[in-house]
Each structure stands twice: as C-alpha cells, then as structure tokens.
C-alpha positions as CSV (number, residue, x, y, z in Angstrom):
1,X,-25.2,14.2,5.7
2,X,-22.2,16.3,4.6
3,X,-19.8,15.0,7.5
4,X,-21.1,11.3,6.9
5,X,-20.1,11.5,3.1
6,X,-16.9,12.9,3.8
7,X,-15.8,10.6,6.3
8,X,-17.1,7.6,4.3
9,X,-15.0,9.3,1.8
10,X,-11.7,9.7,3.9
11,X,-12.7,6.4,5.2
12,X,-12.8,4.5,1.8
13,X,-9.1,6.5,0.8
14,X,-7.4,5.2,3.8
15,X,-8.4,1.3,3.4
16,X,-7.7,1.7,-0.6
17,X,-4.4,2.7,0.5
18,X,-3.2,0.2,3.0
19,X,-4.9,-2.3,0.9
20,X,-2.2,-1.3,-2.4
21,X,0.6,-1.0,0.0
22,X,0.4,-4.1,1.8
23,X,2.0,-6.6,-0.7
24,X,5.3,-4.4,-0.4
25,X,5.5,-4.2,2.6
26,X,4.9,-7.7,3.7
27,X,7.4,-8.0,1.2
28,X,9.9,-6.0,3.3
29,X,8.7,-7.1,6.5
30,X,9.7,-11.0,5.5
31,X,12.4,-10.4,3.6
32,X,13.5,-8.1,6.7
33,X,12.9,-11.0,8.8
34,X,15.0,-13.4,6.6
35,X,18.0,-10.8,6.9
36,X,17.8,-10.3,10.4
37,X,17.6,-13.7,10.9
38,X,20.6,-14.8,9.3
39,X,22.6,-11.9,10.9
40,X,21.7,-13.3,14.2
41,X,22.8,-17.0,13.0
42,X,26.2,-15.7,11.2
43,X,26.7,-12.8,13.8
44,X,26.9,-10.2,11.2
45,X,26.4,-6.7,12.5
46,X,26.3,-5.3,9.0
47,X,23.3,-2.1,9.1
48,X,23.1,-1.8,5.3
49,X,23.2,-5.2,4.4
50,X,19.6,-5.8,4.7
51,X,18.5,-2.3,2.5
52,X,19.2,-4.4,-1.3
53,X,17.7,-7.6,-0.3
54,X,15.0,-5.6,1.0
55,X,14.6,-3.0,-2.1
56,X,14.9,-6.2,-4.7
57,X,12.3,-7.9,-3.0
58,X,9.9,-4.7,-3.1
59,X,10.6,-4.3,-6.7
60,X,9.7,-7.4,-8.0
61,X,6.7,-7.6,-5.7
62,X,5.4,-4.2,-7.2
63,X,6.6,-5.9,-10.9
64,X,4.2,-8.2,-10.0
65,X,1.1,-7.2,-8.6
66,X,1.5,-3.7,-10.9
67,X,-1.4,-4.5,-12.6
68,X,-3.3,-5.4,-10.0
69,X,-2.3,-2.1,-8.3
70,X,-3.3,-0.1,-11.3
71,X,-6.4,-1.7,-11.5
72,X,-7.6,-1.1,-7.7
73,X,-6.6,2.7,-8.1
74,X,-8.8,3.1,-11.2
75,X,-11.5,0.8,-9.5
76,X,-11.2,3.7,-7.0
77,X,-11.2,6.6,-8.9
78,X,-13.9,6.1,-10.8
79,X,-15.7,5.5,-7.8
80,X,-14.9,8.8,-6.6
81,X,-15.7,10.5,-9.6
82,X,-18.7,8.6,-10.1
83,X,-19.7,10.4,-6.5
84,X,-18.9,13.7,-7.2
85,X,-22.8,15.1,-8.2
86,X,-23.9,13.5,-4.9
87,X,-20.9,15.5,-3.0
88,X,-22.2,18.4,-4.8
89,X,-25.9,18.1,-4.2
90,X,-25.3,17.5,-0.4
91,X,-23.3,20.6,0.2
92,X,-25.8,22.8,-1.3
C-alpha cells in the first residue's frame, strides 16, 4: 500500500507538471520553428536571433494561460493535502 500511494503520488506530480509546462513550450517549439525556418529561407546564420522571439512568445503565452496555470496548481495542492491523513494512516 505505502509504495502504491507514493508512486500514484510521484505519478500524479510528474503529469501535473508536463501538463502546466506544455503551453510554453509549444510555444517555444513553434515559434523556434518559425525562426529556424526563416534563417534557412534568408540564410541567416545568426545563433541569438531566435532567443527574443522565442522569450516574447513564452511570456505572453504564460500572460495568458496564468490563470489557468494557477488554478491547476491549486486544483493540485489541495488534492495533495486533501491526501495527507491517508498518507499518514498507511505508514503507520
């Protein structure tokens, strides 16, 4: 019981977390893309050009769904607290 609760546990924590970072890094990924691609069209060989297009894009992506972010980590956390007497009562 104690190593099923935990891993659910671990289990739960690591899908909350790609979940909440998934919108900024799609955001990244494309906008990436976008860069990339146009350095290959206008053959740019610029390395840091891609880094503000890239940060701007993962800024207003988290301006955006911040609320929604917030709200999932609570969701979670009170979930979590919500389990702490059964943690307790199954390591005893």
């Amino acid at each position: 019981m104690e190593r099923d609760f935990v891993i659910g546990l671990c289990r739960e924590a690591l899908l909350v977390t790609l979940i909440l970072s998934a919108p900024a890094l799609l955001a990244s990924l494309l906008v990436g893309l976008a860069v990339s691609l146009f350095q290959a069209t206008t053959q740019i060989q610029e390395q840091t050009l891609s880094f503000v297009p890239k940060m701007v894009a993962v800024f207003f992506v988290l301006l955006l769904s911040g609320n929604w972010l917030i709200a999932e980590t609570v969701k979670f956390s009170v979930r979590l607290f919500e389990q702490i007497p059964r943690a307790v009562s199954s390591f005893q």
